[in-house]
Residue, then its C-alpha position, 0 to 999 in steps of 0.5 A: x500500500x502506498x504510504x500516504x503523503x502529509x499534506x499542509x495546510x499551505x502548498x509550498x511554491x515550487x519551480x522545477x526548470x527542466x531542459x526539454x520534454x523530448x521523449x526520454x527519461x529525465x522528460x518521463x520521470x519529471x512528469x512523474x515527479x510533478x505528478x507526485x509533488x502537485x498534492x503538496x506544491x503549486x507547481x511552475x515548470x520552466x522548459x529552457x528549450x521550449x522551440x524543441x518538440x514536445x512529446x511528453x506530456x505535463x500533469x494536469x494542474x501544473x503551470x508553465x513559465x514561458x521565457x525569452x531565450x539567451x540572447x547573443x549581445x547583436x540581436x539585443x543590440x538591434x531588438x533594444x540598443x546600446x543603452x538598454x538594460x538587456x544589452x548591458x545584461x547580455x554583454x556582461x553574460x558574453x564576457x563571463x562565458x554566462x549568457x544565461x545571465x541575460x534571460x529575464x529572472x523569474x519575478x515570482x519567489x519560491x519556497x523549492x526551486x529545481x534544476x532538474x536537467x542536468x545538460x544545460x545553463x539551467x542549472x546556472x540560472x537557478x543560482x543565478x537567477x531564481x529567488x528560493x529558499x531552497x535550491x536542488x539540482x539533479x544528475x541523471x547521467x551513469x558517466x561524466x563526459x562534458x567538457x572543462x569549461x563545463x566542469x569549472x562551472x560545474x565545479x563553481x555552481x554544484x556546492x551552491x545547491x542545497x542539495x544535489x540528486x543523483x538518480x543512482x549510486x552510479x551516477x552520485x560514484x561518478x559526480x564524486x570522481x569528478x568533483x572529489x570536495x562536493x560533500x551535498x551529493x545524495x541518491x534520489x532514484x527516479x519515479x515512474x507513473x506505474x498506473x500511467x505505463x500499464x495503461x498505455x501497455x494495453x495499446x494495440x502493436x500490429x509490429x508484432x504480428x501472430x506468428x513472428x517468434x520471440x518478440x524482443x524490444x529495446x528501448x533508448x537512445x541510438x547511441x554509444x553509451x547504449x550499444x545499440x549495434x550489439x543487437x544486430x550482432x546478437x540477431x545474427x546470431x539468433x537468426x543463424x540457429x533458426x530461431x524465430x524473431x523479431x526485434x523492435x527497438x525503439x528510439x533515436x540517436x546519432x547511430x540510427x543510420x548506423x543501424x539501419x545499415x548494418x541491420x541490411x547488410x546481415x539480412x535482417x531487415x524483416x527481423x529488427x525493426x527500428x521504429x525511431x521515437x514513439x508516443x506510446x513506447x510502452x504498446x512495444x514494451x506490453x506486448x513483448x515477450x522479453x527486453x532487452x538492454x546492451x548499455x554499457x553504462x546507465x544512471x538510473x535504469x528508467x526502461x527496466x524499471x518500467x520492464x518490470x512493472x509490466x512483468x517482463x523478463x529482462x536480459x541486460x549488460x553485467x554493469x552495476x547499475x542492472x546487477x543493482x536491478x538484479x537484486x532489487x526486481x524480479x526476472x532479471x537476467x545479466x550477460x556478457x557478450x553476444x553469445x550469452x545474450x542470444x542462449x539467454x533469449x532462447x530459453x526466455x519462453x520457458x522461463x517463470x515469471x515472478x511479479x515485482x512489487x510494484x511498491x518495490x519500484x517506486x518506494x526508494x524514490x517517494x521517500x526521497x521525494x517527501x524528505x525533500x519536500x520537507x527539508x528545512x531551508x537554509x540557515x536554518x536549525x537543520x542545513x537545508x536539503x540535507x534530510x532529518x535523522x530518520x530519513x538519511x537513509x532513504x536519500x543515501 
């Protein structure tokens, strides 16, 4: 049974700023922390890039913030003139390498304010420009790759936060590697919408039809933290033993043109289907018989958990994180190499399917959620963000 959340006599404003709602797990799990959030918060997000396409959709009840983009010192030279304010505003920001710092500020104060991506200048502007009496941000990567002028400011920008999220034990690893002396470093999984994601999975998938064999699914971004390739190889495989298949994998990314071509010269054209990015991924994820995971490194596993909540069996690359989802979920299986992936697959229909809890899923992640949402502000008896005694635990 879900624990049941305390609600106050008055919502806590809260802005939770987020770098775009395309179809993946930071836009997924953000609606499904607003979702969670809106009973005791009014809820304002802010969308950085709001020209890019917007495939997930925001709760009911959550209110958007539309704001001017970052301006280059030229077009608020020709749009105000030399002597306006957002010339001087802009030119300032283009000589501290901060161009965030000509965006308007958000004029409305705020009891939490959230930088929830982690790949953009939000999570500066939230510093910068945001009045709150407590300040969070997230890190939802299993890898840190940017590059040195980020981490300086990274470096600069992270310790100001009252409190930042990693979404997993991998991802808090990472940023501590990078940031040896950032001590405000906590683990907050992300939340999935389960009711939301078994609904959707009862959508009709005329990619599978009657008679196509094991049907597998993958399900990410085509890129090279993802491996997408390996399942062409693991294909070949399957497809040189008889066995009958066929792999949807859904997503895109810069190696979908890869994959296309590889997947025509191995033959395999009617056996993996790549679909691109879907509006309901979780029709393929209903219907399938097994998914199926080659990354070679995650954050939070979003896709798996979502596995799992429909009753799936899962073959997933022997990393960390998936070994973490080993012990945590049930019908999880890990591999090494093509080889072991494609004996795994054979022996999926004669497997027993076990039901996770789907309480399990999303237990770690609400605790969080509610100590964070009742953490004390700053300068206060108790530093803000940081947890009470009884509730360190839940944001380890």
């Amino acid at each position: 049974m879900q624990t049941e959340k305390a609600i106050p006599a008055k919502k806590q404003k809260m802005l939770v700023a987020v770098d775009s709602l395309m179809m993946g797990g930071i836009a997924k799990s953000l609606a499904a922390f607003v979702a969670y959030c809106r009973e005791t918060c009014d809820i304002d997000v802010l969308i950085w890039r709001s020209s890019l396409p917007e495939e997930v959709r925001l709760p009911d009840g959550v209110n958007r913030i539309c704001l001017p983009g970052t301006e280059s010192v030229r077009t608020a030279y020709k749009s105000r003139g030399v002597l306006s304010r957002g010339f001087a505003v802009s030119l300032c920001g283009a000589l501290r390498k901060k161009r965030w710092l000509a965006v308007p500020r958000i004029r409305k104060a705020y009891d939490i304010a959230i930088a929830y991506s982690h790949v953009s200048n939000l999570k500066y502007y939230v510093i910068d420009r945001v009045r709150a009496k407590r300040k969070y941000t997230f890190y939802h990567h299993g890898a840190y790759t940017f590059p040195e002028s980020v981490k300086r400011l990274d470096a600069e920008y992270y310790p100001r936060y009252d409190r930042v999220f990693a979404v997993s034990e991998a991802a808090r690893t990472v940023l501590r590697e990078a940031f040896p002396a950032l001590e405000n470093v906590s683990v907050l999984p992300n939340l999935i919408d389960i009711e939301g994601i078994r609904q959707s999975a009862k959508a009709p998938c005329p990619e599978y039809p009657d008679g196509c064999g094991i049907r597998l699914l993958t399900v990410g971004r085509l890129s090279p933290e993802k491996d997408p390739l390996r399942i062409v190889e693991t294909a070949k495989l399957l497809d040189a033993q008889g066995v009958p298949f066929r792999w949807i994998v859904v997503g895109d990314g810069e190696l979908a043109g890869a994959m296309k071509e590889t997947i025509l010269e191995n033959g395999l054209r009617e056996k993996v289907i790549p679909v691109g990015n879907q509006e309901n991924p979780y029709r393929f994820m209903g219907n399938c018989d097994c998914y199926v995971q080659f990354s070679r490194y995650e954050a939070d596993p979003l896709t798996v958990k979502e596995a799992a909540a429909l009753g799936k069996p899962m073959v997933l690359t022997d990393i960390p994180p998936f070994r973490d989802c080993s012990r945590d979920l049930r019908n999880v299986t890990l591999f090494n190499d093509e080889e072991e992936a494609a004996s795994l697959i054979r022996k999926i229909r004669g497997m027993t399917i076990e039901e996770t809890d789907p309480q399990t899923i999303n237990r770690k992640a609400r605790r969080g959620i509610d100590a964070l949402l009742h953490a004390k502000p700053a300068g206060s008896e108790q530093k803000a963000g940081t947890p009470a005694n009884d509730r360190e635990e839940d944001l380890r």
